[in-house]
N, C-alpha and C positions, 0 to 999 in steps of 0.2 A: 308810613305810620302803621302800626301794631294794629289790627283790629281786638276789639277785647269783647269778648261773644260770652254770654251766660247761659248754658244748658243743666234743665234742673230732670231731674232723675241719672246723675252723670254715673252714678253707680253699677245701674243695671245693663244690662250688654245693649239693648239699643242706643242707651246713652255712650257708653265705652266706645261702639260703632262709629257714631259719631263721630266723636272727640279722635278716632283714627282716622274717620276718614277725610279731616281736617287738619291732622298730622301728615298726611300724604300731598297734603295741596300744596300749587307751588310760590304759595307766600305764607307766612308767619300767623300764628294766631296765640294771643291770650288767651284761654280756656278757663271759666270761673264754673267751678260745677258745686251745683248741690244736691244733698239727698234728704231723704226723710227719716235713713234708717241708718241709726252711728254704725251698724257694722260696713253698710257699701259703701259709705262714706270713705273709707278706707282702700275698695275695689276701683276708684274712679282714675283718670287718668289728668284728670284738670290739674291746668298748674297751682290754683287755688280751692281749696276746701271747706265748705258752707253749710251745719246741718241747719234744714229749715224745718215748720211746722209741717205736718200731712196737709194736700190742697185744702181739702173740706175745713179744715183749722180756721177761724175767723181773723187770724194774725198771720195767713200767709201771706198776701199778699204785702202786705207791710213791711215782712220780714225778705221777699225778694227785692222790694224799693232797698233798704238798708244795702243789702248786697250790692246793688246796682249801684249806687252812690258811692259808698267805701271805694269798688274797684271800677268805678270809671266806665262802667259797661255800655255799648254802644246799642248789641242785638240781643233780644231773649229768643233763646230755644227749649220749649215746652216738649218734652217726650213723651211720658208714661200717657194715659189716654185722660186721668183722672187730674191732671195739672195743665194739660190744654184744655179741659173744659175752664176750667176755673179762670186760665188766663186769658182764652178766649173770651170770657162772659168781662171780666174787669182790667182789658186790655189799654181800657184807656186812661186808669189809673195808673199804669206802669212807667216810669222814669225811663223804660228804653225801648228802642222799636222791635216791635214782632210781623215777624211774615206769612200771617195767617189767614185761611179761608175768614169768609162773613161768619157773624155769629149764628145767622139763620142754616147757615151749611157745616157748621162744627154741629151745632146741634142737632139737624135732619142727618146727620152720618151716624152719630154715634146712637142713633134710637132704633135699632134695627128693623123693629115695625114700621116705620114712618118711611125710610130707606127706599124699603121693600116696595113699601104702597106708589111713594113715587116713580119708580123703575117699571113696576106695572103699569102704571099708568100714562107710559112714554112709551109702552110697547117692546119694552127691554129686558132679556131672558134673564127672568130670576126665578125660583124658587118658590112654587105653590106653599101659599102662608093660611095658617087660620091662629086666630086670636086666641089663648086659653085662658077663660074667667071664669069658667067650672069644669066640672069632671065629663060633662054632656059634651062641650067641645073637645075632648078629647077622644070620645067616641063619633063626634063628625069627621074627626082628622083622620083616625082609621080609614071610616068608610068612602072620603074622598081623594086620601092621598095615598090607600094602600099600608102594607106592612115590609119594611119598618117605615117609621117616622120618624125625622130627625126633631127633636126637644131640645130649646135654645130660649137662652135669656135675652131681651130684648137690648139689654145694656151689656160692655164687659170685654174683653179682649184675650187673645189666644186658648179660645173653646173654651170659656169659664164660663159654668151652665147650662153646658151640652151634651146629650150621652142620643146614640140613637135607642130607638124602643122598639121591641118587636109585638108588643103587646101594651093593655090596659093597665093590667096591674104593675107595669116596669114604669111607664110616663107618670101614673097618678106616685107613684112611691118618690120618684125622681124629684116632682115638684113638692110635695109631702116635705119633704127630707130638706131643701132649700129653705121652704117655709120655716118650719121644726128650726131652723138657724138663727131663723131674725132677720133673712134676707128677705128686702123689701124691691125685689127683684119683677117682673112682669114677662111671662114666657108664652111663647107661638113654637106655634107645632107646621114642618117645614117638610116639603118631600125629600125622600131619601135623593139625595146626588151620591152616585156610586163612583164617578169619572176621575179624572184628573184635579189636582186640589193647586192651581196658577194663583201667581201674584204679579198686580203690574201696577211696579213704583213708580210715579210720574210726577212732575212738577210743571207748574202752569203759570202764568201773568193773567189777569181781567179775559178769564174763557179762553185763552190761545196758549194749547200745548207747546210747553219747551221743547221737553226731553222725556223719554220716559225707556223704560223695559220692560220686560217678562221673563219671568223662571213660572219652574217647574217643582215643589216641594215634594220629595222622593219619600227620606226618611225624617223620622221626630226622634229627637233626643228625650230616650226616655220613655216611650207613646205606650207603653204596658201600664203606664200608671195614671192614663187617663181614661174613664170608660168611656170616651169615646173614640180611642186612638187615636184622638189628635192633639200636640199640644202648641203653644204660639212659637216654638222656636224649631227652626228643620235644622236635622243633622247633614242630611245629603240632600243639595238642592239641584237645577242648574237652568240657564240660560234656554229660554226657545223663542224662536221668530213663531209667529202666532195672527195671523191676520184677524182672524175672528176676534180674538183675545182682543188685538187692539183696539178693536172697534167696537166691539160693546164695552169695552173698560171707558173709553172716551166717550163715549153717548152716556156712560153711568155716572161721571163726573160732572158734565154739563146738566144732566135733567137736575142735581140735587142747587148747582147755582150755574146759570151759562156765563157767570162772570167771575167762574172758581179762578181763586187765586192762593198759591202756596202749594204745600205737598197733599196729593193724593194717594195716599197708598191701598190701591181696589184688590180683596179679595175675590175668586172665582172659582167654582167647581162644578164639572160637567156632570149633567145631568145623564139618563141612561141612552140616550141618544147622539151624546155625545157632544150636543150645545152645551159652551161653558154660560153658566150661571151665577151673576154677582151675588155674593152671599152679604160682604160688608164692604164699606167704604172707612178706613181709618184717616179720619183728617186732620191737616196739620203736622203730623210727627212721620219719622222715618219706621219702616220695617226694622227688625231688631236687626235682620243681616243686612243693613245697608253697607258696609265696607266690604261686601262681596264686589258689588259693582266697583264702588273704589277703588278698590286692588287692581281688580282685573283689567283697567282702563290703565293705571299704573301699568300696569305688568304687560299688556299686549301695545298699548299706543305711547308708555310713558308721555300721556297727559292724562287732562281731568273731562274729557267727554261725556263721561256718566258717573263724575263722582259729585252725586244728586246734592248731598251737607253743603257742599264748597259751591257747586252754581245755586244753591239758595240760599246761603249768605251771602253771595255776590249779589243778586238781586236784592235782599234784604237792605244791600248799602245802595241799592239802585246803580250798578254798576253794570256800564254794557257786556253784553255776554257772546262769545266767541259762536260762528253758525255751527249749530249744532241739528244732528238727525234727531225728527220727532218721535220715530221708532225703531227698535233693532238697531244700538247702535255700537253693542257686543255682538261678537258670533253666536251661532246658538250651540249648544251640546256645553259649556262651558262648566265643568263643575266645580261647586264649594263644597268641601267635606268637613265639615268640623266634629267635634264632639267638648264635653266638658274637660278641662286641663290638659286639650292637646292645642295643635297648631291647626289654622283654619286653609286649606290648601286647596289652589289653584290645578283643577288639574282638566288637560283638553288632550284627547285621541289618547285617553290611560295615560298619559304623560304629567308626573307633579311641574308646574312652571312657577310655583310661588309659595311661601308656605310662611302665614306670618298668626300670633296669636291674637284670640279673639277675646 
């Protein structure tokens, strides 16, 4: 039988990931995708097309039951970061099953102060943090963490609300200018990590890793137009085996719930000594390049060993899962090159081995 799976933000390239990397797997899927915004409505690749209200809208959820009833939907998959809270928090109003962290762990991830504080507090290398409620903590943060400071919004994903500062008058202007918006944003001031900027996509059952990996984000599509050169999507990424990495990425999963269940997606960036440093924890939703791994399981094993959408829908239906490596289960040097309106390509020893659009 068809599974028939609903992924809302099916628009934007995490979602499109998705939806390919569940085109790659090797059974059938109905794809119901919605968006919030009538133009990506149009970019998504679901076989079915849904606009819905923005999460925050007090008729979303109502408006995903609808969908889900119409098309018979078995699994929901929440992406963007701002439709997992919300279906996290009203999950159990939903007409179909979701495969997601506790709500106490969708919410200590996505609060990056709270994150932070837990991680320190299990003894786990993150990120010297101070709180900013005045302009006086910002002159703590200098004098204790050095110059520059990295300035960061406590909520938000792919660097929104982050610039580093080498001075007073650049942090106090920075959060000025948020304010000045209407943004009801809450910002800590973070030591500079100069190191390596890793991401290790994992998926988990009740505290016991499945499966996971690590790359390496090289370059950012685009990174001139963010002052902090960085933005949420890499142009050039690639695969590294990483012992370190894996081990504090899994201790940073467990401390936020030891009974984490669904996707964890842990950022990390080395600090100037070179220990990598969890900065955030995205829960619930995949990284936007999840069909890197996809592929590349496709293209080197022709199966689904780390095509993470597919063994968490299989879970989702609680269907038993093929033994699988809990880490490094790609080679490492592995690279994804993508850019805007090209093809996203496979390529290992300078060698292109796959080349499919993203």
């Amino acid at each position: 039988m068809t599974k028939r799976v609903l992924c809302t933000g099916a628009g934007g390239p995490a979602g499109i990931n998705f939806v390919k990397s569940l085109m790659v797997a090797p059974e059938k899927f109905y794809v119901v995708g919605t968006e919030a915004s009538e133009y990506y409505l149009h970019t998504m690749l679901a076989d079915t097309k849904y606009l819905v209200p923005k999460a925050k809208d007090s008729s979303y959820i109502d408006r995903l039951n609808e969908v889900i009833r119409k098309e018979k939907i078995d699994f929901l998959h929440a992406q963007p970061d701002a439709e997992v809270e919300v279906v996290s928090e009203y999950r159990e109003k939903l007409e179909a099953t979701t495969f997601l962290p506790s709500k106490q762990a969708v919410k200590a991830c996505q609060d990056k102060l709270a994150s932070a504080i837990a991680w320190k507090n299990k003894g786990i290398a993150v990120a010297k943090t101070i709180v900013i409620k005045c302009e006086s903590d910002i002159d703590q943060a200098f004098a204790e963490l050095g110059s520059p400071i990295w300035i960061r919004a406590t909520r938000g994903a792919g660097g929104m609300g982050s610039t580093p500062a080498s001075n007073r008058e650049t942090a106090v202007s920075w959060i000025n200018y948020w304010r000045a918006r209407n943004v009801d944003w809450e910002f800590i001031a973070q030591e500079m990590l100069p190191g390596r900027n890793i991401a290790f996509h994992s998926l988990w059952r009740n505290g016991e890793l499945v499966t996971s990996m690590a790359r390496e984000r090289l370059e950012y599509i685009y990174a001139y137009l963010a002052p902090s050169g960085i933005m949420g999507t890499p142009a050039v990424q690639k695969t590294v085996h990483e012992n370190t990495v894996n081990k504090i990425s899994t201790e940073a999963v467990l401390a936020i719930d030891p009974n984490f269940t669904g996707i964890a997606s842990v950022d990390l960036k080395e600090n100037v000594k070179g220990v990598p440093c969890v900065t955030e924890i995205n829960p619930g939703r995949m990284f936007t390049t999840s069909f890197f791994f996809s592929y590349a399981s496709k293209v080197f094993f022709n199966d689904y060993r780390i095509n993470i959408p597919y063994l968490y829908t299989k879970m989702a239906y609680k269907e038993e899962l093929p033994k699988l490596e809990k880490y490094n289960p790609l080679a490492s040097d592995i690279y994804w090159i993508r850019h805007m309106d090209t093809p996203g390509r496979i390529v290992k020893d300078n060698k292109v081995l796959g080349a499919m659009y993203t």
